[in-house]
PDB file of N, CA, C and O in Angstrom:
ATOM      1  N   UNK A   1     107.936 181.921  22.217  1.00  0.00           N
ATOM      2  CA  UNK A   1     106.989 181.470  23.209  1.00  0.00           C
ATOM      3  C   UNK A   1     105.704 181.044  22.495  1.00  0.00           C
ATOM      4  O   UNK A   1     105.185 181.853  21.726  1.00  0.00           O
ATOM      5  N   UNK A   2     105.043 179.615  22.721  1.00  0.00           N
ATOM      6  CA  UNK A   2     104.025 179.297  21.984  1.00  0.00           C
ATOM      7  C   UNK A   2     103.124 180.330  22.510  1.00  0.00           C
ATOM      8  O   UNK A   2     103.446 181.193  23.327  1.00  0.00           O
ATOM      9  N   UNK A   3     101.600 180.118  21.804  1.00  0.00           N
ATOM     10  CA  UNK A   3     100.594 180.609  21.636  1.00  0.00           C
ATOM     11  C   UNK A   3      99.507 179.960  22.514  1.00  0.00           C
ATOM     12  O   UNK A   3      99.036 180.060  23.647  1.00  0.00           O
ATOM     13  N   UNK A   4      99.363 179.249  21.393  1.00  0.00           N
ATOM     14  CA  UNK A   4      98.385 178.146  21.565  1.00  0.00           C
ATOM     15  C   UNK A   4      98.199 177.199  22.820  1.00  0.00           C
ATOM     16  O   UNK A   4      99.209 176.596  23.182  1.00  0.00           O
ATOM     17  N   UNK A   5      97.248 177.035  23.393  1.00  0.00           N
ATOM     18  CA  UNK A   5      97.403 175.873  24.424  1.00  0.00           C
ATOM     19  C   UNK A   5      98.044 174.631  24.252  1.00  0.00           C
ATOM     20  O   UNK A   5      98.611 173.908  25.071  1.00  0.00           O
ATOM     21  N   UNK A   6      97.817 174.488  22.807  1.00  0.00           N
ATOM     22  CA  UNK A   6      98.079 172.905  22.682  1.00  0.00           C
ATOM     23  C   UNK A   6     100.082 173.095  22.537  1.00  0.00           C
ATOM     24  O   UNK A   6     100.907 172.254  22.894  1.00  0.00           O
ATOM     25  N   UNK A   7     100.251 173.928  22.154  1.00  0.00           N
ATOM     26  CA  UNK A   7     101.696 174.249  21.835  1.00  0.00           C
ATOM     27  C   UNK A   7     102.229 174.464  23.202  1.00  0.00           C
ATOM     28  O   UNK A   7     103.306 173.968  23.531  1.00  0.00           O
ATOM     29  N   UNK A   8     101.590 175.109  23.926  1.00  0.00           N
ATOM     30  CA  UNK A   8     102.599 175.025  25.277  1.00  0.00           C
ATOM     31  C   UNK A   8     102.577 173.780  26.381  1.00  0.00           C
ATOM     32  O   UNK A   8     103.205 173.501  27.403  1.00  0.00           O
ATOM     33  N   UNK A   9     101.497 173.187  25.599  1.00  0.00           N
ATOM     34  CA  UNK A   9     101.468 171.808  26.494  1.00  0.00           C
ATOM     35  C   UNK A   9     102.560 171.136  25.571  1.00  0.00           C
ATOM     36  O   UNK A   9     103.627 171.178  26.183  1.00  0.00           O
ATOM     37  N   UNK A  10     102.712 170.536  24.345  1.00  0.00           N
ATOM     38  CA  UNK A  10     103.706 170.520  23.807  1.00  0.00           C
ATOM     39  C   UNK A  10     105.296 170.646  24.409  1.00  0.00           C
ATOM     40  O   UNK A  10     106.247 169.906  24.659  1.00  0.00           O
ATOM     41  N   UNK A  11     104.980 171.911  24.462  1.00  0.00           N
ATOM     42  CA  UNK A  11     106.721 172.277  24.850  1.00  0.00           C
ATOM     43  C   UNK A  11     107.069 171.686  26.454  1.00  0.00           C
ATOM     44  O   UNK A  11     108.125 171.234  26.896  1.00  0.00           O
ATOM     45  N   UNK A  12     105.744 171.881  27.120  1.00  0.00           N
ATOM     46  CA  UNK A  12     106.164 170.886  28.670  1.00  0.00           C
ATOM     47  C   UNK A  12     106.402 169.640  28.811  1.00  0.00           C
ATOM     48  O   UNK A  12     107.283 169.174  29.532  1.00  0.00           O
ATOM     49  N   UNK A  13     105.572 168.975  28.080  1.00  0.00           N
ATOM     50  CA  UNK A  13     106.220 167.277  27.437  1.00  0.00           C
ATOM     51  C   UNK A  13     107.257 167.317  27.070  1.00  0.00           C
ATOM     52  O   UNK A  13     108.102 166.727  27.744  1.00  0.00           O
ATOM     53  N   UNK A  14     107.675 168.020  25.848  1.00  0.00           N
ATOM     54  CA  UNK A  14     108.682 167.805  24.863  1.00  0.00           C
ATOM     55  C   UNK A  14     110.085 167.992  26.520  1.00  0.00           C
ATOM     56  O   UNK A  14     110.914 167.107  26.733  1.00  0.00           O
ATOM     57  N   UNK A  15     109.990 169.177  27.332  1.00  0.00           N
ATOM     58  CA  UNK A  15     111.064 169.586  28.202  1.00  0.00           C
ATOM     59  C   UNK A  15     111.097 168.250  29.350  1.00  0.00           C
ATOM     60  O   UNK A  15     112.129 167.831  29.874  1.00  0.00           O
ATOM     61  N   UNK A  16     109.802 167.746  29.572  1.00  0.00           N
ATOM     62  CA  UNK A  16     109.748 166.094  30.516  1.00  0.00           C
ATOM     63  C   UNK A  16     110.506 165.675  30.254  1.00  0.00           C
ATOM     64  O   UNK A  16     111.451 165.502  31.024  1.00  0.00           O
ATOM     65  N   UNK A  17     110.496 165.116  28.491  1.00  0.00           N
ATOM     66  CA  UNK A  17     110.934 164.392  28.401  1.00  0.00           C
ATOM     67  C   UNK A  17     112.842 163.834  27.829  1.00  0.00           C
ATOM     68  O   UNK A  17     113.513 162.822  27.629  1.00  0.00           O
ATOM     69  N   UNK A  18     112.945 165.455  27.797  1.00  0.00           N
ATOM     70  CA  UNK A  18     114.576 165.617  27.392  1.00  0.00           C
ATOM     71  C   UNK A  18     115.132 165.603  29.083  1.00  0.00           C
ATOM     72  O   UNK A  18     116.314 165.551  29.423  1.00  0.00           O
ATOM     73  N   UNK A  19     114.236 165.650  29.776  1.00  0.00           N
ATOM     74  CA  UNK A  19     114.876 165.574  31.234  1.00  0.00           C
ATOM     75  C   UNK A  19     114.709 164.370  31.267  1.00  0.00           C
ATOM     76  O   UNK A  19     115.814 164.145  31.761  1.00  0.00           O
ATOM     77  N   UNK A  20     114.331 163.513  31.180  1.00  0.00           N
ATOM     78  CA  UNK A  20     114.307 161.959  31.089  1.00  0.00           C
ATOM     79  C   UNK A  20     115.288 161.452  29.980  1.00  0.00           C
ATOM     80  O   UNK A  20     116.070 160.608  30.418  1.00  0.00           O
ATOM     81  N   UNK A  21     115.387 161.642  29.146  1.00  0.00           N
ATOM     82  CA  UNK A  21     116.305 160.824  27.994  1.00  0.00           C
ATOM     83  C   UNK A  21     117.864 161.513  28.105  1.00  0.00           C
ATOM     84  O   UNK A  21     118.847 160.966  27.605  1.00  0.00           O
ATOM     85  N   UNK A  22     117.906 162.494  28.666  1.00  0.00           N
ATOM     86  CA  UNK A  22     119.274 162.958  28.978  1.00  0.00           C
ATOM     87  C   UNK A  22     120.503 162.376  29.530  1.00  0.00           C
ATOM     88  O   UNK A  22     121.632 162.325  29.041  1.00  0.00           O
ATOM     89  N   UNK A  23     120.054 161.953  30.639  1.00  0.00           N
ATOM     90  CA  UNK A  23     121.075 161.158  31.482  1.00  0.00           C
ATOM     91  C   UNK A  23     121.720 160.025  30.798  1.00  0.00           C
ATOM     92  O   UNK A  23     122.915 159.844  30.562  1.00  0.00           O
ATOM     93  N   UNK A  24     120.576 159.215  30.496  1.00  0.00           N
ATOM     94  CA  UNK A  24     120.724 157.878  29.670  1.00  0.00           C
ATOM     95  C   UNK A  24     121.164 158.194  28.305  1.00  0.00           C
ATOM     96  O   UNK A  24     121.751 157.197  27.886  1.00  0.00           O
ATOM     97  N   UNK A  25     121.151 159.184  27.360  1.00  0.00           N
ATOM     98  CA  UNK A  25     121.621 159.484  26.333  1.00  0.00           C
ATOM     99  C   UNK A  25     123.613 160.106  26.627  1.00  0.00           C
ATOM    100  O   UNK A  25     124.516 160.050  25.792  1.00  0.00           O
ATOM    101  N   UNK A  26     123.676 160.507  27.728  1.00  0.00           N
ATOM    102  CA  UNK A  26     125.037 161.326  28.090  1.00  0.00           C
ATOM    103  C   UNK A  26     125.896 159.492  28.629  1.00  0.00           C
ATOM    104  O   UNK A  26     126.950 159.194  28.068  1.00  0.00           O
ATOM    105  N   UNK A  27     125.447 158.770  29.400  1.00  0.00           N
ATOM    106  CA  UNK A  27     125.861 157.362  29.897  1.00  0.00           C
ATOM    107  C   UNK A  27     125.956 156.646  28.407  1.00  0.00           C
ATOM    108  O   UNK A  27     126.866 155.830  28.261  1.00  0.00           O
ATOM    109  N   UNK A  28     125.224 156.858  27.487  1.00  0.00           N
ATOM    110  CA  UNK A  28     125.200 155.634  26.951  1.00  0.00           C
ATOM    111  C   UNK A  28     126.238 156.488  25.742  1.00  0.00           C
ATOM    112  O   UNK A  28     126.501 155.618  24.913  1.00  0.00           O
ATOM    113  N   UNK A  29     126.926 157.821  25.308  1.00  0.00           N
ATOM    114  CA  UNK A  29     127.977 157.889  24.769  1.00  0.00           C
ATOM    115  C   UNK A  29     129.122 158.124  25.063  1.00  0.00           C
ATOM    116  O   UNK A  29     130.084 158.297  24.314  1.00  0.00           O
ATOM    117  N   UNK A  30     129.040 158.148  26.646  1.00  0.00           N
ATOM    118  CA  UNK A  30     130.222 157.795  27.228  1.00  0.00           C
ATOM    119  C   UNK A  30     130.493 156.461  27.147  1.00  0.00           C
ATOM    120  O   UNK A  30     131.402 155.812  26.628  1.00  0.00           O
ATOM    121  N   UNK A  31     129.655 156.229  27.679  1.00  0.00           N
ATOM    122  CA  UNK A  31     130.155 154.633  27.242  1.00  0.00           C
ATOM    123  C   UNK A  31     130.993 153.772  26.056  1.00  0.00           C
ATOM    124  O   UNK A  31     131.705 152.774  25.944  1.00  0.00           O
ATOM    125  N   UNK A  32     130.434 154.809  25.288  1.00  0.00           N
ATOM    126  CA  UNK A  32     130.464 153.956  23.574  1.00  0.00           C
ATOM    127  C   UNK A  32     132.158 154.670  23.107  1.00  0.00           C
ATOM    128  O   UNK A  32     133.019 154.215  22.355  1.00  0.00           O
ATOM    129  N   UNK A  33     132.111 156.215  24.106  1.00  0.00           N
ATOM    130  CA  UNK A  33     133.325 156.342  23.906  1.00  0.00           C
ATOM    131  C   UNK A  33     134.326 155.634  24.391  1.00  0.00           C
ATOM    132  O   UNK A  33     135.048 155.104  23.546  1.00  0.00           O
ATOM    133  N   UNK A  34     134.662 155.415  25.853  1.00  0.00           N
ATOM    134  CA  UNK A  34     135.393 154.730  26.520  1.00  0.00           C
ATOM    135  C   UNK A  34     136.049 152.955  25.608  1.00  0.00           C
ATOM    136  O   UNK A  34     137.193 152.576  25.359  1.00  0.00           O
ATOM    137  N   UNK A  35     134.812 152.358  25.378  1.00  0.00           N
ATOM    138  CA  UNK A  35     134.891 151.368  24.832  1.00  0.00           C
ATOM    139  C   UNK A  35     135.892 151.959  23.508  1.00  0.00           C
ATOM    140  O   UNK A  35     137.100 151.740  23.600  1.00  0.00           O
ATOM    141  N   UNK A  36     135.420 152.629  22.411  1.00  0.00           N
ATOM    142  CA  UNK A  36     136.163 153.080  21.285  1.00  0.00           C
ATOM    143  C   UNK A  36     137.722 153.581  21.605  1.00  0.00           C
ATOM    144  O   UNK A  36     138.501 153.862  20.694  1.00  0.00           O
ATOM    145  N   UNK A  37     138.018 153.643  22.774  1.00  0.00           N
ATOM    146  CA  UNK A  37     139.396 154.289  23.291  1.00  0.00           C
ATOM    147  C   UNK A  37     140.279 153.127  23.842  1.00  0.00           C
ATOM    148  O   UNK A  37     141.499 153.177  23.684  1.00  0.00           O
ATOM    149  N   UNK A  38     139.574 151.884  24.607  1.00  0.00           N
ATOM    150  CA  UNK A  38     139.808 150.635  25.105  1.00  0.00           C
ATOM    151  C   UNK A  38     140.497 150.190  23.474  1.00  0.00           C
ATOM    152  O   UNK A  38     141.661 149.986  23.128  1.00  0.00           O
ATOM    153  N   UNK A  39     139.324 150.162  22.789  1.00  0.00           N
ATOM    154  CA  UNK A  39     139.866 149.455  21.423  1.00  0.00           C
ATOM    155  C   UNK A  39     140.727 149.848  20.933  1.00  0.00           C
ATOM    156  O   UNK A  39     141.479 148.943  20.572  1.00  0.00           O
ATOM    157  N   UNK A  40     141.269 151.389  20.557  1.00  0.00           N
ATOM    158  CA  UNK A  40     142.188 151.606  20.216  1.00  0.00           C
ATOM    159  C   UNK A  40     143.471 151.580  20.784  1.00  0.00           C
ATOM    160  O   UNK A  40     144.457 151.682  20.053  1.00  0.00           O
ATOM    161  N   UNK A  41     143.611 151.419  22.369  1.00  0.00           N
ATOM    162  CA  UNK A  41     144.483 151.402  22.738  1.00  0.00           C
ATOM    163  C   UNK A  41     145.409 149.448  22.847  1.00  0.00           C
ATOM    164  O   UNK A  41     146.504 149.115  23.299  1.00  0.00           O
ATOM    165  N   UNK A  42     144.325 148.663  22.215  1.00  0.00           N
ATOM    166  CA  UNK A  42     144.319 147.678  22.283  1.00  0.00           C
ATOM    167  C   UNK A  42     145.215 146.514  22.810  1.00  0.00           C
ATOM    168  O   UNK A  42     146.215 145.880  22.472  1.00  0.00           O
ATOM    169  N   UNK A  43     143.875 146.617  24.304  1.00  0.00           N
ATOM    170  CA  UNK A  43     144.199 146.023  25.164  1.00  0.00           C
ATOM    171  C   UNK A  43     142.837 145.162  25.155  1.00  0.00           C
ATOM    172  O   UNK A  43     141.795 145.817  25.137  1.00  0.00           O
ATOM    173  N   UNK A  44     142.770 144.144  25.164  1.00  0.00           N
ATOM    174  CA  UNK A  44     141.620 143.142  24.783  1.00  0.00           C
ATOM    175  C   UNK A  44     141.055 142.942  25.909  1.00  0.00           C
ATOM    176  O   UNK A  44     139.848 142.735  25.786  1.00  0.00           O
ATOM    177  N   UNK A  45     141.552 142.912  27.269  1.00  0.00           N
ATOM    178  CA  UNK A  45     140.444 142.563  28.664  1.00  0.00           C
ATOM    179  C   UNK A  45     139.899 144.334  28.352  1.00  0.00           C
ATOM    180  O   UNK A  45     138.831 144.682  27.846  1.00  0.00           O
ATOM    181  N   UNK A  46     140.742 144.997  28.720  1.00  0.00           N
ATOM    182  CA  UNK A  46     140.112 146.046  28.868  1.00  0.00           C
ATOM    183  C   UNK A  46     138.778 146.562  28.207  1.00  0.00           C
ATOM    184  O   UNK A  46     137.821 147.124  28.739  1.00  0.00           O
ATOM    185  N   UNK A  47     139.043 146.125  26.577  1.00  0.00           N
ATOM    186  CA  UNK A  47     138.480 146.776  25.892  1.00  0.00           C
ATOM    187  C   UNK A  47     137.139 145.797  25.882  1.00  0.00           C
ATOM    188  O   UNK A  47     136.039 146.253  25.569  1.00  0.00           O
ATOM    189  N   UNK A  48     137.297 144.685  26.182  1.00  0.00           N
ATOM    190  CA  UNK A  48     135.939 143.503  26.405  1.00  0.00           C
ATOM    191  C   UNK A  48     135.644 143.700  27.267  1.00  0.00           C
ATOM    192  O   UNK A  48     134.565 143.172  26.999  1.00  0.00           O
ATOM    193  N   UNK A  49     135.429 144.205  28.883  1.00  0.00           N
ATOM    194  CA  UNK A  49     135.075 145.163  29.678  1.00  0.00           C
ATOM    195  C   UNK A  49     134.037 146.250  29.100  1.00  0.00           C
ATOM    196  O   UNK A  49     132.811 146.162  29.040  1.00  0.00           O
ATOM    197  N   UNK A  50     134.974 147.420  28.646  1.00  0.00           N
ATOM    198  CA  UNK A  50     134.694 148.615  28.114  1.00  0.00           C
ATOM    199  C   UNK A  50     132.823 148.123  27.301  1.00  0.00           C
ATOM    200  O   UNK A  50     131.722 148.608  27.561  1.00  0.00           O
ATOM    201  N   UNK A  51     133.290 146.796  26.121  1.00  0.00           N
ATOM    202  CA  UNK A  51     132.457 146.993  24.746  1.00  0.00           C
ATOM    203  C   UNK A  51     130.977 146.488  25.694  1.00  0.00           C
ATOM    204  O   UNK A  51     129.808 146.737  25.399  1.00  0.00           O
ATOM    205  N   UNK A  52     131.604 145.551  27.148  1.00  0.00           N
ATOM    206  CA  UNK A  52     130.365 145.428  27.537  1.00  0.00           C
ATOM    207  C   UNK A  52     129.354 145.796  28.341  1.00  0.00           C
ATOM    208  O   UNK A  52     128.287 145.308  28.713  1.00  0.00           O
ATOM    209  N   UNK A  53     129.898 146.673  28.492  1.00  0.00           N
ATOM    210  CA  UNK A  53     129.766 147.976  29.494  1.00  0.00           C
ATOM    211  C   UNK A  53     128.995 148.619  28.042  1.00  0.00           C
ATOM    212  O   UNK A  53     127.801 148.462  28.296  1.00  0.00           O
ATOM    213  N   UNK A  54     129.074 149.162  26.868  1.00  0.00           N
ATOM    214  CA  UNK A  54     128.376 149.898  26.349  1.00  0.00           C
ATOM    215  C   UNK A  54     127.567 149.566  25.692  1.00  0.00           C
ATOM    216  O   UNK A  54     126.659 150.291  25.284  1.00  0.00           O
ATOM    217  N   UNK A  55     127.759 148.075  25.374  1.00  0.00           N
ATOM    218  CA  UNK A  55     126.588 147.396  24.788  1.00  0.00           C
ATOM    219  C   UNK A  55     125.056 147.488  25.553  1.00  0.00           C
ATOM    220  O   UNK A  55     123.916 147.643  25.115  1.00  0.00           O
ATOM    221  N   UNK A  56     125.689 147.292  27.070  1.00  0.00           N
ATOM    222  CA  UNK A  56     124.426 147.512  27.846  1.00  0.00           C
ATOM    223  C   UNK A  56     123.928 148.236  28.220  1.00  0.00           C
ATOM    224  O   UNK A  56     122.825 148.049  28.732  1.00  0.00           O
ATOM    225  N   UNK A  57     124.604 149.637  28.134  1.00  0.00           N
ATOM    226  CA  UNK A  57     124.046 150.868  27.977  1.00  0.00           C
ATOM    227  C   UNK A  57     122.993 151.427  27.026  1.00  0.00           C
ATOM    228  O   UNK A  57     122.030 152.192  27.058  1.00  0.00           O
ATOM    229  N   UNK A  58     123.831 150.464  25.942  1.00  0.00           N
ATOM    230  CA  UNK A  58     122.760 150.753  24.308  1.00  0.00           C
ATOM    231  C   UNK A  58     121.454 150.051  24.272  1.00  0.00           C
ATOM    232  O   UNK A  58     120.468 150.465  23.661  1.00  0.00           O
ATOM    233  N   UNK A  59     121.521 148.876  25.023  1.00  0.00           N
ATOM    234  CA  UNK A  59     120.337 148.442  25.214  1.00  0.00           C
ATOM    235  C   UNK A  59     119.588 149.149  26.139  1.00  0.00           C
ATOM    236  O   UNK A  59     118.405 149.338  25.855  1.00  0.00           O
ATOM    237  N   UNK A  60     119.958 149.519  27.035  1.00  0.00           N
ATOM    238  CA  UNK A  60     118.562 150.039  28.453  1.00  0.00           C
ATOM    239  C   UNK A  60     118.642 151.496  27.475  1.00  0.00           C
ATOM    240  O   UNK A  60     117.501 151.916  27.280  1.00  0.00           O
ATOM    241  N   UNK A  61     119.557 152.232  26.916  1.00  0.00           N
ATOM    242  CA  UNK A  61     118.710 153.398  25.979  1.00  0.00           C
ATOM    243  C   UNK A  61     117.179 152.628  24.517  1.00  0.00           C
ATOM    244  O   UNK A  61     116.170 153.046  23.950  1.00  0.00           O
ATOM    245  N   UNK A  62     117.861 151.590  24.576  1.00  0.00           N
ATOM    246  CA  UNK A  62     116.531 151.191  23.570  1.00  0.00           C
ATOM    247  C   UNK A  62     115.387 150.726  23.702  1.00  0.00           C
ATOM    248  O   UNK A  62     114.388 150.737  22.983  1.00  0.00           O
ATOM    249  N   UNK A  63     115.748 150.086  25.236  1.00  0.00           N
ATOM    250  CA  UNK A  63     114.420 149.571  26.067  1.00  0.00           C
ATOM    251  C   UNK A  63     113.541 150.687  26.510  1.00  0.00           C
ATOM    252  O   UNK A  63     112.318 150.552  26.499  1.00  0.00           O
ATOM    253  N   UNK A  64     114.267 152.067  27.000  1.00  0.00           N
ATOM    254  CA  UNK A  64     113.644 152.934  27.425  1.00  0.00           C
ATOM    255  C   UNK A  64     113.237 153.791  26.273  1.00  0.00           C
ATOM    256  O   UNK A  64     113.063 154.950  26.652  1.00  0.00           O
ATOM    257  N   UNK A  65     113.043 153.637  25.114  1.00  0.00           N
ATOM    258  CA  UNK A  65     112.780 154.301  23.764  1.00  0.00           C
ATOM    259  C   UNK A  65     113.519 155.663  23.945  1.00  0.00           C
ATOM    260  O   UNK A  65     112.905 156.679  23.621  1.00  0.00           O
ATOM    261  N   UNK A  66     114.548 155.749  24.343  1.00  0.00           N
ATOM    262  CA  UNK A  66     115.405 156.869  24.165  1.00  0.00           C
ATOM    263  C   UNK A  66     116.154 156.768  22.777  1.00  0.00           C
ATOM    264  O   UNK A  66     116.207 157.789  22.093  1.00  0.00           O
ATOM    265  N   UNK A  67     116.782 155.507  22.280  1.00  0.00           N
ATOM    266  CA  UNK A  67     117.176 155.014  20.877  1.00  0.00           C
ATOM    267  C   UNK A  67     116.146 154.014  20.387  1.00  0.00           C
ATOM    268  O   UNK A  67     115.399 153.373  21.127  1.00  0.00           O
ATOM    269  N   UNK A  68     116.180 153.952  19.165  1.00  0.00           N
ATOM    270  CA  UNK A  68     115.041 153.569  18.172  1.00  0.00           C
ATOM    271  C   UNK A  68     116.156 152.029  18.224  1.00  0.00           C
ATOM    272  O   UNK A  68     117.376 151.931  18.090  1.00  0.00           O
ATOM    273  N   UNK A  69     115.095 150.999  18.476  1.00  0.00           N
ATOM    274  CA  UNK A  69     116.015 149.589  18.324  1.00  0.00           C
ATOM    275  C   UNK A  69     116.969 149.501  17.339  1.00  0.00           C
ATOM    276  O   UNK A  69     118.128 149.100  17.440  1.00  0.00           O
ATOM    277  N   UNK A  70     116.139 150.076  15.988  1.00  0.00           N
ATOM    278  CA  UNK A  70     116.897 149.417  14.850  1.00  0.00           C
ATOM    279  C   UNK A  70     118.502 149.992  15.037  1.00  0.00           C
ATOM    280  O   UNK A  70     119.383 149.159  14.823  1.00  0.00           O
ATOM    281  N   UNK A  71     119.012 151.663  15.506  1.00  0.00           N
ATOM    282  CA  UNK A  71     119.737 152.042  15.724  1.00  0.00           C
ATOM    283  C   UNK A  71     120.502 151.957  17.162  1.00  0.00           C
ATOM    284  O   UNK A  71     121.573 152.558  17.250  1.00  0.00           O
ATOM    285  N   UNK A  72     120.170 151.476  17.923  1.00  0.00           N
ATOM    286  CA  UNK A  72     120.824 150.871  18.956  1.00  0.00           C
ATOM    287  C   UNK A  72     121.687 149.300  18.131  1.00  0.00           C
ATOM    288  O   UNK A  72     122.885 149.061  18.283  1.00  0.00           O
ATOM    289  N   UNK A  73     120.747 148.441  17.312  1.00  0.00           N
ATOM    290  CA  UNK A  73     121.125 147.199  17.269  1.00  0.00           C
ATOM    291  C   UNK A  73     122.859 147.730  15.661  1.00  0.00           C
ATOM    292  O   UNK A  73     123.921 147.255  15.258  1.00  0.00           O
ATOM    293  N   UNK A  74     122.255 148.534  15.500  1.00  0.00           N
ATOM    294  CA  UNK A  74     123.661 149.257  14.551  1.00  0.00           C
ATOM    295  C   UNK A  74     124.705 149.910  14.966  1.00  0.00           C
ATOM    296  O   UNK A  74     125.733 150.075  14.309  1.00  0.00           O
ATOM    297  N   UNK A  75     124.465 150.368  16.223  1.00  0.00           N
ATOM    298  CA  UNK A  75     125.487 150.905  16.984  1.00  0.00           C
ATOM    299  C   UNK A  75     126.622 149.514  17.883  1.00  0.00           C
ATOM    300  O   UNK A  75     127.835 149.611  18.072  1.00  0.00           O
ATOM    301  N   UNK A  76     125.840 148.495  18.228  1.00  0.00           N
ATOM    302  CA  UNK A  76     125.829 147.482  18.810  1.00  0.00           C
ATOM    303  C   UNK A  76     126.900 146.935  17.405  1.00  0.00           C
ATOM    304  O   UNK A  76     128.064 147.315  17.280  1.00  0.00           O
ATOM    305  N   UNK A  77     126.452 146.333  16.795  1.00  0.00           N
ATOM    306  CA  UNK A  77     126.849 146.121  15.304  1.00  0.00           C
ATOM    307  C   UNK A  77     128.560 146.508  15.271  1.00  0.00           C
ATOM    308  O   UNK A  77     129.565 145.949  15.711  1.00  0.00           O
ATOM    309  N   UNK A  78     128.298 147.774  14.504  1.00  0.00           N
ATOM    310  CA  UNK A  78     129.493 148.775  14.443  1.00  0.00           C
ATOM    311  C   UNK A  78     130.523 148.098  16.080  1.00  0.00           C
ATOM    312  O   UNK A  78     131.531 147.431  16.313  1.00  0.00           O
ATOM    313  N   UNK A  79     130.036 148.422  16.417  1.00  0.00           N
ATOM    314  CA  UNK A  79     131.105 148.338  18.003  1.00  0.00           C
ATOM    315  C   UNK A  79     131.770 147.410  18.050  1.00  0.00           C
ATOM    316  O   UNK A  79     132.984 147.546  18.199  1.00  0.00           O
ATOM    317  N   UNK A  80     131.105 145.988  17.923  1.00  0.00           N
ATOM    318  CA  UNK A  80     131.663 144.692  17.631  1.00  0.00           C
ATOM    319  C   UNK A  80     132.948 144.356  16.748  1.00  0.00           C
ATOM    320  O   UNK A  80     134.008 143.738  16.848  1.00  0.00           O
ATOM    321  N   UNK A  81     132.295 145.062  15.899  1.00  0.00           N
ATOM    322  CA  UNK A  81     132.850 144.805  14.267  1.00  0.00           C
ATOM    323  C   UNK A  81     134.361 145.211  14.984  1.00  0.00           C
ATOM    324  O   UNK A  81     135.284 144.446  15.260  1.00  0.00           O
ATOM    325  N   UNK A  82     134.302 146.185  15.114  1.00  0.00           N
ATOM    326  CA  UNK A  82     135.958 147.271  15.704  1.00  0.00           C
ATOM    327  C   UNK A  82     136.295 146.179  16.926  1.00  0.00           C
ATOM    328  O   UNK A  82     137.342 145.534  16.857  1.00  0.00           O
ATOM    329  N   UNK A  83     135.787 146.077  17.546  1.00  0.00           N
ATOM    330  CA  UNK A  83     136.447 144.988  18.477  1.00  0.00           C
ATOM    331  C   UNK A  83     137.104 143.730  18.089  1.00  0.00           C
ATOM    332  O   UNK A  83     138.228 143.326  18.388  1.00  0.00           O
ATOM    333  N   UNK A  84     135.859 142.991  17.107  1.00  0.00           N
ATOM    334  CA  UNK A  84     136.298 141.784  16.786  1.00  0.00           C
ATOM    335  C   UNK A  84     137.655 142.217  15.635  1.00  0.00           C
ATOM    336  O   UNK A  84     138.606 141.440  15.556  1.00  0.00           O
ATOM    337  N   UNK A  85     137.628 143.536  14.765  1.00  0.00           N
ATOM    338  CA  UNK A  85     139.247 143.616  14.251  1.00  0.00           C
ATOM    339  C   UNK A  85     140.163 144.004  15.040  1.00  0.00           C
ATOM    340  O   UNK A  85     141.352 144.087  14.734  1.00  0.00           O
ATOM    341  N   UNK A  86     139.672 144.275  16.129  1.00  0.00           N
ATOM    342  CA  UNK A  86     141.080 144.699  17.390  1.00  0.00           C
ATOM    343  C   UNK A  86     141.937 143.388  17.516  1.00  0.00           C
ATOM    344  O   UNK A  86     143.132 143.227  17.266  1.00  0.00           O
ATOM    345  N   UNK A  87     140.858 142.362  18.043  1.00  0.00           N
ATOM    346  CA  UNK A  87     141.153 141.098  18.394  1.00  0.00           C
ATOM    347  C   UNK A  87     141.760 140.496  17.396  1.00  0.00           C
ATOM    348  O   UNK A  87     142.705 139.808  17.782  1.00  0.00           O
ATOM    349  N   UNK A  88     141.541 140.488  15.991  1.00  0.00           N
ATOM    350  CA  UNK A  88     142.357 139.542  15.136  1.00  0.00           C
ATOM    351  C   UNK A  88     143.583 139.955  15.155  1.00  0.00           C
ATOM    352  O   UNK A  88     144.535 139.176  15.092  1.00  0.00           O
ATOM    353  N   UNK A  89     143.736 141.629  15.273  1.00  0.00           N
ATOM    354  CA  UNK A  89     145.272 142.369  14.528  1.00  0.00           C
ATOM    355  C   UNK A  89     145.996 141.608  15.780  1.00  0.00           C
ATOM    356  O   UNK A  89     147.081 141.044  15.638  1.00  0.00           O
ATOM    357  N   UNK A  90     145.271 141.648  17.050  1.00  0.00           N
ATOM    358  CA  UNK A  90     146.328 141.370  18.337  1.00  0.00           C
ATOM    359  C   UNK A  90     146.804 140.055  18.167  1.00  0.00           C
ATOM    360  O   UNK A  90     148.018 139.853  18.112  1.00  0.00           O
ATOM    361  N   UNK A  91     146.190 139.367  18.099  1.00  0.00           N
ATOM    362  CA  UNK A  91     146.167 136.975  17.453  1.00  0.00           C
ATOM    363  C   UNK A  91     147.485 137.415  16.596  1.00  0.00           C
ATOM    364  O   UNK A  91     148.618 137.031  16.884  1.00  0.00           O
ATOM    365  N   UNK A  92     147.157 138.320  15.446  1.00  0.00           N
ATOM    366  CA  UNK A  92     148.194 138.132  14.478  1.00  0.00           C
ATOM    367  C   UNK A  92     149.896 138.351  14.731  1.00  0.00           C
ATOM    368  O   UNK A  92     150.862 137.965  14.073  1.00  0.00           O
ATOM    369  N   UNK A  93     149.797 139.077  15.874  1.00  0.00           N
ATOM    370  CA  UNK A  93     150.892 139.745  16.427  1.00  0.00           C
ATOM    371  C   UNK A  93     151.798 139.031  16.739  1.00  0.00           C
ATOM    372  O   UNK A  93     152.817 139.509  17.237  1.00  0.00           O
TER     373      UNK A  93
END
């Protein structure tokens, strides 16, 4: 238990604001899971659905500074990448 005034004001922000970034942090790795499960099960509407469905999740977490851009735009990144090799292995088939 803090002490200090400034420390327990602290800890009431700090608790604001995990009640705020929560929801949107729990949506936006579901998301990222679902999509990662689309891909593997590879089915290409589905999973282009799924990736865009979490792409836009990753963004409104970065707009709302819940994720730091640079790591939203790497998560974004990564996601693609696995998609766009879903899509070639399936072409090749």
């Amino acid at each position: 238990m803090p002490a200090a005034k400034l420390a327990k004001k602290a800890q009431r922000s700090s608790a604001r604001k995990r009640n705020y970034n929560k929801p949107v942090q729990s949506l936006t790795k579901t998301n990222i899971t679902k999509a990662r499960v689309a891909i593997a099960n590879g089915d290409v509407e589905s999973a282009r659905e799924a990736v865009k469905a979490a792409t836009r999740s990753i963004d409104v977490a970065a707009q709302k500074n819940v994720l730091h851009s640079n790591n939203a735009a790497r998560r974004k990144s990564r996601l693609m990448k696995l998609f766009n090799q879903m899509k070639e292995t399936v072409a090749a088939k």
